[in-house]
Structures are given as C-alpha cells and as structure tokens.
C-alpha positions in Angstrom: 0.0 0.0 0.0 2.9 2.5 1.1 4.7 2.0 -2.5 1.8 2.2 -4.5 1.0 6.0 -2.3 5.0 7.0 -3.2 4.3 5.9 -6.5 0.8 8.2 -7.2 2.8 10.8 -5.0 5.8 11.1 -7.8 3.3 11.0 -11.1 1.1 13.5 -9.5 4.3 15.7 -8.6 5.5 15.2 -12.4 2.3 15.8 -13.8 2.1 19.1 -11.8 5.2 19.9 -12.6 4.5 19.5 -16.2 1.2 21.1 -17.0 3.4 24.0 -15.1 5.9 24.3 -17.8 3.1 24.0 -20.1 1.0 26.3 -19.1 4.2 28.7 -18.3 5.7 27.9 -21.8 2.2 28.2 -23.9 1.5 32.1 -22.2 4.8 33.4 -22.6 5.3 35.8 -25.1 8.9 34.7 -25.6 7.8 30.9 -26.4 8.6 31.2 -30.0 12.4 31.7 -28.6 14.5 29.0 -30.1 16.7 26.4 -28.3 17.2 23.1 -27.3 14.1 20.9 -26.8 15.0 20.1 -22.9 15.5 24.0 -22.3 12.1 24.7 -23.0 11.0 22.6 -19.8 13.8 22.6 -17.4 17.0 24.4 -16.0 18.7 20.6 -16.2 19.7 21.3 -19.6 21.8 24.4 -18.8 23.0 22.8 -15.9 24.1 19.7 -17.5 26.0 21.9 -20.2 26.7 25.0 -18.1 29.2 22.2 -15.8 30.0 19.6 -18.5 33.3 22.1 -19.3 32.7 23.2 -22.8 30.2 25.9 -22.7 32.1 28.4 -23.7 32.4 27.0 -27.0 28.9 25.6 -26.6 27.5 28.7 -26.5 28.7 29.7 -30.1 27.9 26.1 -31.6 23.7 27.5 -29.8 23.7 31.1 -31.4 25.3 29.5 -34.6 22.5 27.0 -34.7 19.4 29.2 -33.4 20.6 33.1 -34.0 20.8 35.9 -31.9 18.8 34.5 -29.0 18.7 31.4 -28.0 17.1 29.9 -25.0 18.8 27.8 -22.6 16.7 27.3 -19.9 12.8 28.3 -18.9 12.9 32.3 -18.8 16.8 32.0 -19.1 17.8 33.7 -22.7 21.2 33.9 -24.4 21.8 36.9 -26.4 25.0 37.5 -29.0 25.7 41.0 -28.6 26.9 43.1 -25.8 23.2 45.3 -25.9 23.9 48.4 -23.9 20.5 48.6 -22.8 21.2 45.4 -20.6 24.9 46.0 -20.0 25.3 50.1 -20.4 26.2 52.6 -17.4 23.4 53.2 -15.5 21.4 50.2 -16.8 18.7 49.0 -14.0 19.0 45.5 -15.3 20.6 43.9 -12.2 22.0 41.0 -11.7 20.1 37.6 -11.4 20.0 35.4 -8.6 22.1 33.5 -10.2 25.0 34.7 -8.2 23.4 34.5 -5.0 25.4 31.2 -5.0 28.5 33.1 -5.2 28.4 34.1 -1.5 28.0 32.8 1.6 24.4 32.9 3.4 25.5 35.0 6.0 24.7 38.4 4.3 28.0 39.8 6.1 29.9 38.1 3.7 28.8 39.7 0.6 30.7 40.7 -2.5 30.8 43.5 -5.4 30.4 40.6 -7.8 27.5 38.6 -5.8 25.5 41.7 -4.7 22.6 41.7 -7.1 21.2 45.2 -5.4 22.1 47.4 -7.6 22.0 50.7 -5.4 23.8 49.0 -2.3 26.6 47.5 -5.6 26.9 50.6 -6.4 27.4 52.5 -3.2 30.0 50.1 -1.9 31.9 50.3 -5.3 32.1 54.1 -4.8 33.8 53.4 -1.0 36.5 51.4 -2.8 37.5 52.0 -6.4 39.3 54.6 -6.0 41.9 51.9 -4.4 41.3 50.0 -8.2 42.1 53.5 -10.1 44.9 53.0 -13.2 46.9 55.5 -11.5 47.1 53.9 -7.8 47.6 50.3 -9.7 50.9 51.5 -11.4 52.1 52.9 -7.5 52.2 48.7 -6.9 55.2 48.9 -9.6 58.1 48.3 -7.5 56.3 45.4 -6.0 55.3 43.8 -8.9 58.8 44.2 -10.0 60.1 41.9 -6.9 57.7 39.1 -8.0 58.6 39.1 -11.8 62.4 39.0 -10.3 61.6 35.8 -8.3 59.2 34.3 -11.2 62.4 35.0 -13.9 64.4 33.5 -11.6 62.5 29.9 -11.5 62.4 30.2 -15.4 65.4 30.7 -15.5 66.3 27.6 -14.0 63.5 26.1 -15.8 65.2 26.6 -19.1 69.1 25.6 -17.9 67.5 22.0 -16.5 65.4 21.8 -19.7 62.8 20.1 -18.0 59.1 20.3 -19.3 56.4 22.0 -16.6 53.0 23.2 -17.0 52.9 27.0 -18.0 49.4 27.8 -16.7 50.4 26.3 -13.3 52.7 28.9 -13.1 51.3 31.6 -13.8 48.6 31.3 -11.4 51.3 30.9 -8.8 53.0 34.2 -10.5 49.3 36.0 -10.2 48.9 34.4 -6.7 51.9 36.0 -5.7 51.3 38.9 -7.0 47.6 39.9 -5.8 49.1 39.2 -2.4 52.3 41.2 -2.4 49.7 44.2 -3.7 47.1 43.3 -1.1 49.1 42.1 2.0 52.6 43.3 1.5 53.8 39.6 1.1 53.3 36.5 -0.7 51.7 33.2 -0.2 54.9 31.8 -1.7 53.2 30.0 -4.3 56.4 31.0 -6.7 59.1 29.5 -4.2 57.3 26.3 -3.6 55.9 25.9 -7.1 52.6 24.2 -4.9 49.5 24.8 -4.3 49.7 26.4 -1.0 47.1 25.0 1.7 45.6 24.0 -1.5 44.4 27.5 -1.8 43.9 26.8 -6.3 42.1 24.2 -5.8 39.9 25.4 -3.2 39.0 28.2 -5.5 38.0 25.8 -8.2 36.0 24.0 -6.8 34.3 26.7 -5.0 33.5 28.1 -8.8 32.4 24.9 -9.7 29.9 24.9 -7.0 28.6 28.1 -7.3 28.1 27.8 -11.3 25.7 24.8 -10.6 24.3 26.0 -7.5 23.8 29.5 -9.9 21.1 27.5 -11.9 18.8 26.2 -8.8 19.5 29.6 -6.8 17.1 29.2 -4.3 18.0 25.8 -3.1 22.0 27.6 -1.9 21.0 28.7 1.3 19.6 24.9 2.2 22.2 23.1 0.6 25.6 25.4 1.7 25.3 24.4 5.4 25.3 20.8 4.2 27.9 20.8 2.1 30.2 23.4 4.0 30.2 20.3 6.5 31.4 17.7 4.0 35.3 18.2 3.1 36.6 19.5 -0.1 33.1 19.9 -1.6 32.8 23.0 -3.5 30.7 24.5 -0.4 33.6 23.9 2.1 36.2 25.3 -0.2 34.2 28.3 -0.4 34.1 28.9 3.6 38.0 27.3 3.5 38.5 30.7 1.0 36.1 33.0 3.3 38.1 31.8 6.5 41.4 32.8 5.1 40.6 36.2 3.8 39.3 36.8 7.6 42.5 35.6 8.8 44.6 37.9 6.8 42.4 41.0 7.9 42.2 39.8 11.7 46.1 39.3 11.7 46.6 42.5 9.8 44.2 44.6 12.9 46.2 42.7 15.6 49.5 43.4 14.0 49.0 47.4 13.7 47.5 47.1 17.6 50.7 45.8 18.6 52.7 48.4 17.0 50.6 50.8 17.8 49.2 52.0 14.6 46.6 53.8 16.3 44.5 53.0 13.4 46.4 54.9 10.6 49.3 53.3 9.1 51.1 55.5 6.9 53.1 53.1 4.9 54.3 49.6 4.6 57.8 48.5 4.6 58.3 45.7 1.6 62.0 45.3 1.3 65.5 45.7 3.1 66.3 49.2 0.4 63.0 50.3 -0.3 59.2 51.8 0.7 56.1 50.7 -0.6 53.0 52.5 -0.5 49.5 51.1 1.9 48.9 48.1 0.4 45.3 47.4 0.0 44.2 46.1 3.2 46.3 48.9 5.3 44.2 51.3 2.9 40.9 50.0 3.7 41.8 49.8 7.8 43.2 53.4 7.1 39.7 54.6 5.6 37.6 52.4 8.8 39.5 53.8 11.2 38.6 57.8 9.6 35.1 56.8 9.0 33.9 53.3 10.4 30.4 53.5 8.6 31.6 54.5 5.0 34.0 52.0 5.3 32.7 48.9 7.0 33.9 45.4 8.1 31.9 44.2 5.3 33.5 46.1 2.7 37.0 45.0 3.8 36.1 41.9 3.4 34.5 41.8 -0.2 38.0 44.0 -0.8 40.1 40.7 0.1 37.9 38.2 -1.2 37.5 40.0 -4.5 41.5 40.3 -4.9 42.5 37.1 -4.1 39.7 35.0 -5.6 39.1 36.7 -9.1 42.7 38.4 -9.5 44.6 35.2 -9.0 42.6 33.8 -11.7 41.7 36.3 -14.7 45.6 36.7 -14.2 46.8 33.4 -14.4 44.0 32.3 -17.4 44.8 35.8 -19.7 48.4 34.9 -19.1 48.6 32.1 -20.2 45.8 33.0 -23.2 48.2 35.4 -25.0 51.3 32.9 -24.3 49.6 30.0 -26.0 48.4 32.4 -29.1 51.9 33.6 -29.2 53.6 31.0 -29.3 51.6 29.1 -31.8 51.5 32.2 -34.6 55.1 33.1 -35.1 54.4 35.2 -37.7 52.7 37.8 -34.5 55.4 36.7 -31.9 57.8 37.2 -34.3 56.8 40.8 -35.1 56.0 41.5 -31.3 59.2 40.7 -30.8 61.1 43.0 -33.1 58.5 46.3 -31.2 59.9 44.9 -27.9 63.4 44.4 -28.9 63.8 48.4 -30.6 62.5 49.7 -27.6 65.1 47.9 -25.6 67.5 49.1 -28.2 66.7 52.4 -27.4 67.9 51.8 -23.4 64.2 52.3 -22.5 63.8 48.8 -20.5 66.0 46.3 -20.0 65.4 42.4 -19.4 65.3 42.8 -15.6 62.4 45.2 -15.3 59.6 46.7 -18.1 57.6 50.0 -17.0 53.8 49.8 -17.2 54.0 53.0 -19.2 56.3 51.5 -21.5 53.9 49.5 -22.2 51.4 51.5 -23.1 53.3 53.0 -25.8 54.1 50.0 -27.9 50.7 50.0 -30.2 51.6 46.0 -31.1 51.6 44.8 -27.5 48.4 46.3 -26.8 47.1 44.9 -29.7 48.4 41.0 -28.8 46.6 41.7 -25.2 43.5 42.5 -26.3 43.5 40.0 -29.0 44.4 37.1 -26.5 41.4 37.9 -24.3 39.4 38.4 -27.0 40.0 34.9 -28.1 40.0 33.4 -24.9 38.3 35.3 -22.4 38.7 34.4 -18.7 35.1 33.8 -18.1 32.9 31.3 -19.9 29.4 31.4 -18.7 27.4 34.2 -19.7 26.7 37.3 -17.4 22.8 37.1 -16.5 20.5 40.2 -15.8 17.1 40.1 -14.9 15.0 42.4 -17.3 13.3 45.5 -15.5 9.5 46.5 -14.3 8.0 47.3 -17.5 10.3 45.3 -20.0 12.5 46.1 -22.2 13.9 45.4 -25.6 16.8 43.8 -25.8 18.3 42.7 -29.5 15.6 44.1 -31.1 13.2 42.3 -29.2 10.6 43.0 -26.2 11.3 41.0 -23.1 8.5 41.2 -20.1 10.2 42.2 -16.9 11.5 39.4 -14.7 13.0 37.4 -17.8 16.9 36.8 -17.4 18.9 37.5 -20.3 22.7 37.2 -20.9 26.1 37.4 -22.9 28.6 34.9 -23.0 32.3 37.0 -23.8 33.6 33.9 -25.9 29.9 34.7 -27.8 30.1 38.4 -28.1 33.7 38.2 -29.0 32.8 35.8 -31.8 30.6 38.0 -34.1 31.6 38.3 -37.1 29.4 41.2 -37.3 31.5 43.2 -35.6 34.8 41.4 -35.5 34.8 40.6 -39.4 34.5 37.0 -41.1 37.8 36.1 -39.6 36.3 36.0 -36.1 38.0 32.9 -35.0 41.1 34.1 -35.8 44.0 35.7 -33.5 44.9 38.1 -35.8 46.1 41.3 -33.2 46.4 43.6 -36.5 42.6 43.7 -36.4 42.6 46.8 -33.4 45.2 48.8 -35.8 43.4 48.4 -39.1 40.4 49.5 -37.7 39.0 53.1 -38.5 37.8 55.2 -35.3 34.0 53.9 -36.2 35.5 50.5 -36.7 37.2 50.5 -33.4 34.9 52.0 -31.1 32.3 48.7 -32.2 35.6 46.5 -31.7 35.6 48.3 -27.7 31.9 47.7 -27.5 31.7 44.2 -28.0 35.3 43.4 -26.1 33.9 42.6 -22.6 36.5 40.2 -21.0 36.1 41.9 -18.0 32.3 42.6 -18.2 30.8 46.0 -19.4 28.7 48.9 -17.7 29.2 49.4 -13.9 29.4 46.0 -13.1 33.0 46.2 -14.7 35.2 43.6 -12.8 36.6 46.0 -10.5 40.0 44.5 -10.4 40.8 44.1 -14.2 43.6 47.2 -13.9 45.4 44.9 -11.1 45.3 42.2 -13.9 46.3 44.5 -16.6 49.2 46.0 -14.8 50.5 42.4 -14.4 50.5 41.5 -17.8 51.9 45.0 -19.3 54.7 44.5 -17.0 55.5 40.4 -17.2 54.5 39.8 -20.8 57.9 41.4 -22.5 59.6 40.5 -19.6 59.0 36.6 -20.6 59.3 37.6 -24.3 63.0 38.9 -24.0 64.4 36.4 -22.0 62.4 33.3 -23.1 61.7 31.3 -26.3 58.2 28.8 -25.2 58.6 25.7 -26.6 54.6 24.2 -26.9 54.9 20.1 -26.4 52.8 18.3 -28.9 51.4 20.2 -32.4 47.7 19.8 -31.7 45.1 22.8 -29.8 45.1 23.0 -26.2 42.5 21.7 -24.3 40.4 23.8 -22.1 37.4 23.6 -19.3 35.5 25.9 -17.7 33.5 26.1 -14.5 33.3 29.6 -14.7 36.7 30.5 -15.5 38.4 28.5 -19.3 41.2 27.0 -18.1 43.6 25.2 -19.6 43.8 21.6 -18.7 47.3 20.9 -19.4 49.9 23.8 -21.1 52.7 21.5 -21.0 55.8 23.9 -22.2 59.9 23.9 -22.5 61.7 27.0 -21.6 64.8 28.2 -23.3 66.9 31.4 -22.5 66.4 33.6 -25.7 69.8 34.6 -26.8 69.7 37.2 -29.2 69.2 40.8 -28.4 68.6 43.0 -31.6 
C-alpha cells in the first residue's frame, strides 16, 4: 500500500510539474524563442551543459545554430551581442540570482560581484574603487617588479634544467603572488614552492564549480551550503575554507598594527631591506575604517580581500597564459611583437630585468596581442545574467516582459563576425590597428572580457598592470617551446582553463 502511495505521490508531482511548464511555456510571449528541446522545460539542460566544461564554445555552436537569441533554460535567454541597454552605465538591469550562489548565506559576507542590489553595488563600489584606479595600480610597480624578479628566476632555471612544466600552473602561482604582495605586503609563496599552498587553487575551483551549478537552482544555496560546507573539499567547504582565510589575513593584519601601535592609521608599509612601498590594500581599507567606520565597514574590507584574491589570482593566471599559448603558436605575431619589444630595448628604455607599465602603453603591437588574447579566450565562460526591469525592455531588437533573465557569453560576443569581421576565429592582433575610429569603437563595444557597464570587474587594472609589465619580460628572455602540435584543451567552470599547457623553456639569446 505504502509504495503504491509514493508511487501516485511522484506522477502527480511530475504531472504538476508539467502542466506547469506548459502552461508557463504556452502564455509566454517569448515561447517562440529558439533552443534546445529540454531548455524549453527545465533548468537541467543548462546545468548539464553549463558544468559539462565546454560551454564556452557551446555557446557559439547555440547562437550559430538558433541566431541571436537562443534559449537555454525556462525564462533563461542567451543573447550574442553586448546590448547596452542590458549592460550600459546606468542600466537598472541587475544582476540575477544566479549569483546568490557566489556568496555565503550570511549576508555579512557579501561581495561587489554577488551583490545583485544594484543601489547597495553601487554604493559600496564608490567606497572602494578609487583603491582600483589605473593610477594607484601603477604605484604597486616596484612590488610587482620583486615578483617578476623571483618568477624570472625559477624560469630561468627552468630553461638551464630543460625540464618540461605546465605553463598555466605557473602563472597562477606568479598571479597568486602577486595579488598578495599588492594586497598584504607579502606573498603566499606559491612562486618558491611551485605548490599549491594549503591547497588555496584548488579550493577556488571547486568553490567556482559549485557556485556555477548551484547558480542555476539559486534558491535551493542557502539549504544546501550548510550541508555541504560540512562535507570536506566539496565545493561549499572550499568556499568557507576561502572565506576563512581572507578573515584571517584582515584579523592578523588589525592585531599586527594594535601591537605596533598603529593607532589605526598606518602610513606606509615597509616591503624590502632598500625600499618603501605605498599602503597596500588592506592597510588602505583599515586606514579609511578607522577615519570613517560607517563608509567604510567590516563588510566592505572583506569583499575587498575576497574579490583580490579569488578573481585576480585567476583572470591573471588564465589571460596569461591565453596570450602565451596564441603567441607561441603564430610566429608570424610573436615574431613581429618581438622585433617592437626588442627596438624599444635598443633604445635603453627597459631592459630584461624590469619593463615600466608606461612603456607598455606606448608599444601599439603589445596592446594589440593583449586584447586580441582575451578576445580569443576570455577568462570567463558562462554568460553574465540580468534580470529584465519593471516594464520590460527590448533587448536585441526584441521586447522581453520584466522578470526574464537575459545574458552574454564574452567567448559569444567576442565571436561576431558582425562586428569582429569573417575572420572572427582568428587571433589576428592587427585587427585593433586596421580599424578606422568607427570601426574601433564597435571593436571596444563588444570586447567585454572583463564585463561591461558598472558591473565592470573591478580588479581588471590589477590584472592588466600584471600582464603589461610580465609579458615582454618573458618575451625577452624566453623562447616557449609548446609540447605536442595539436590545440590546447580547455574547461571551464566559470573561469576556461587550460587543462594541461605542457611547455619547455629556453633562454632567448639574441638581443637586436
């Protein structure tokens, strides 16, 4: 009797469950939206794909097969271009619940990239970006110096052993380092133990991995975090492993300046034996609480931390290794990257020890091999959801009711041929210099490998400011040898990793 109960109890839950999505698919105006047949019923289909690793590429293969909207899950809709209505400055399409799962329960522990409140987002970005600013980023020079002098170091004895090591391993130690140095005056050490520290990587991906999927069924996080937060290295308790250490650093950081006596204002941070660095970004923050402790608030310290360590570590490590891998497999641009690096070397502007981020910036080829690389391979690989506002709006030429979530995938947008030409595919870096100002400005509309509008990655100059100053570093003194001649295999979570860049390093011996 019992069984035959559970059994009427499940077919009338289905049944329900499916006159639901029929009902809720027959009266929506979007139903003649295209997609996959599953998507029209049920969020399993995207969150079957969104986790199996490939839907960055996925995504294309979808707006390829359907067109400029496609939908991937009840009320969830793909679109192909960057529209400005959904991603522009001052747009009131906020984010979707869908990164609810990015943050703890506890609403203490929220971030800039989980806060979906977009007047609360926006206020606490205000209380800290001026700490983000271009011009405070290139005042971390001298310490991002110190780390590329330790990182040439272990390449250098990479190349005189000859032995082969995984490239993007590396450089996620190098950007490990680095955030830290700029945010805690010291590193984790990733660098000099070539390890994942307290297995500090792989917590992050796994707490990715979780909140992707968890992303999907949003409103079942805050039952199912507790229970997996108590069930070792699941993506859950990686998350509050992660939480737990950026609390650390900050509670060390508050005892420390007790015991010397800070008094609350620390005026500057010693970093080596010959030389002063300025607040680092946590003596900055402490510096503001301690002026004004309700503009500045334990809250936003945190998110501060958490946002550093857990998104700069890895947009820096993936776009590093993104424009290495392109390099290196085109000759034809290293080759003539090279010869821009090389002529301002000649002209005793930098040297192989240390490149200036202004430097940089004046060499119209590097820029062009940067923002090619993350064009082609973007750091993120899900798309960006918004939730359409009271009223509706249109959105690629088409009217969406408020309440539907919409969204662009960067390895989608970047892939338009539209905009970036029938060679789209392509890493062809000469594509930003061709272009005539009309040309170009479309080109900066649809680049968004760091998002778009004010919900900007807040963080992208720290990455940027890495990369100017490393890239020609590792170009002058390095030739990358790529094992095997096939493509590199990637997967994503959230961020498109690499699964293996196995590489041989040699010492580039010739100067001009």
């Amino acid at each position: 009797m019992g069984s035959s109960v559970s059994v009427y109890l499940v077919a009338a839950t289905l049944s329900c469950w499916l006159l639901h999505a029929m009902y809720q698919l027959l009266a929506s105006p979007l139903r003649d939206i295209p997609g996959p047949f599953w998507a029209r019923y049920t969020r399993l289909w995207y969150l079957y794909k969104s986790n199996a690793g490939n839907f960055h590429l996925d995504n294309i293969k979808l707006h390829d097969t359907y067109g400029k909207i496609v939908r991937v899950a009840p009320n969830m809709y793909s679109i192909s271009s960057v529209d400005k209505a959904v991603y522009g400055v001052g747009s009131h399409f906020a984010k979707s619940d869908w990164y609810d799962s990015w943050k703890h329960p506890d609403p203490k522990n929220i971030t800039l990239f989980s806060d979906t409140n977009i007047k609360r987002h926006n206020e606490s970005r205000r209380r800290v970006q001026g700490m983000f600013s271009m011009s405070t980023m290139v005042s971390y020079e001298a310490q991002i110096h110190e780390i590329n002098k330790i990182f040439l170091q272990k390449l250098h004895h990479f190349a005189e052993t000859g032995e082969t090591i995984s490239l993007d391993h590396w450089l996620q130690c190098y950007a490990f380092d680095a955030v830290a140095s700029i945010t805690f005056s010291e590193t984790f050490g990733f660098l000099s133990e070539g390890e994942d520290i307290d297995g500090m990587m792989a917590a992050l991906d796994k707490g990715n991995k979780y909140s992707s999927w968890a992303g999907v069924y949003p409103e079942l996080h805050p039952y199912l975090y507790p229970i997996l937060e108590r069930i070792p290295t699941s993506g859950a308790s990686e998350m509050g492993k992660m939480i737990r250490f950026i609390k650390r650093m900050i509670a060390a950081r508050r005892q420390q300046r007790t015991d010397e006596g800070a008094g609350g204002e620390k005026a500057i941070v010693k970093h080596t034996e010959d030389q002063k660095a300025p607040e680092d970004f946590l003596d900055k923050a402490l510096n503001a609480q301690s002026k004004d402790p309700n503009k500045m608030t334990d809250a936003h310290i945190f998110a501060l931390g958490w946002s550093n360590v857990s998104a700069g570590s890895d947009t820096t490590g993936v776009s590093l290794t993104a424009v290495l891998y392109h390099l290196s497999r085109n000759l034809r641009v290293l080759s003539k990257l090279l010869k821009e690096i090389l002529a301002v070397e000649a002209e005793g502007k930098c040297n192989r020890d240390s490149f200036s981020f202004a430097q940089s910036q004046s060499m119209p080829y590097l820029q062009a091999c940067i923002k090619e690389a993350l064009r082609v391979h973007a750091a993120v690989g899900l798309p960006l959801w918004r939730v359409v506002p009271e009223g509706g709006r249109q959105v690629c030429g088409r009217h969406f009711p408020q309440g539907s979530v919409v969204g662009v995938n960067a390895w989608v947008a970047h892939s338009d041929e539209a905009v970036f030409g029938s060679d789209a595919q392509e890493f062809r870096p000469e594509r930003w210099l061709e272009a005539d100002e009309d040309e170009l400005r479309a080109l900066n509309a649809a680049w968004v490998p760091f998002g778009a509008g004010s919900r900007t990655c807040i963080g992208r100059h720290i990455s940027m400011l890495e990369i100017n100053k490393l890239l020609p570093l590792l170009l002058m003194n390095f030739e990358f040898e790529l094992i095997g001649d096939k493509e590199w295999q990637t997967k994503t979570s959230f961020f498109v990793k690499a699964k293996q860049f196995e590489t041989r390093i040699k010492a580039r011996r010739v100067c001009h």
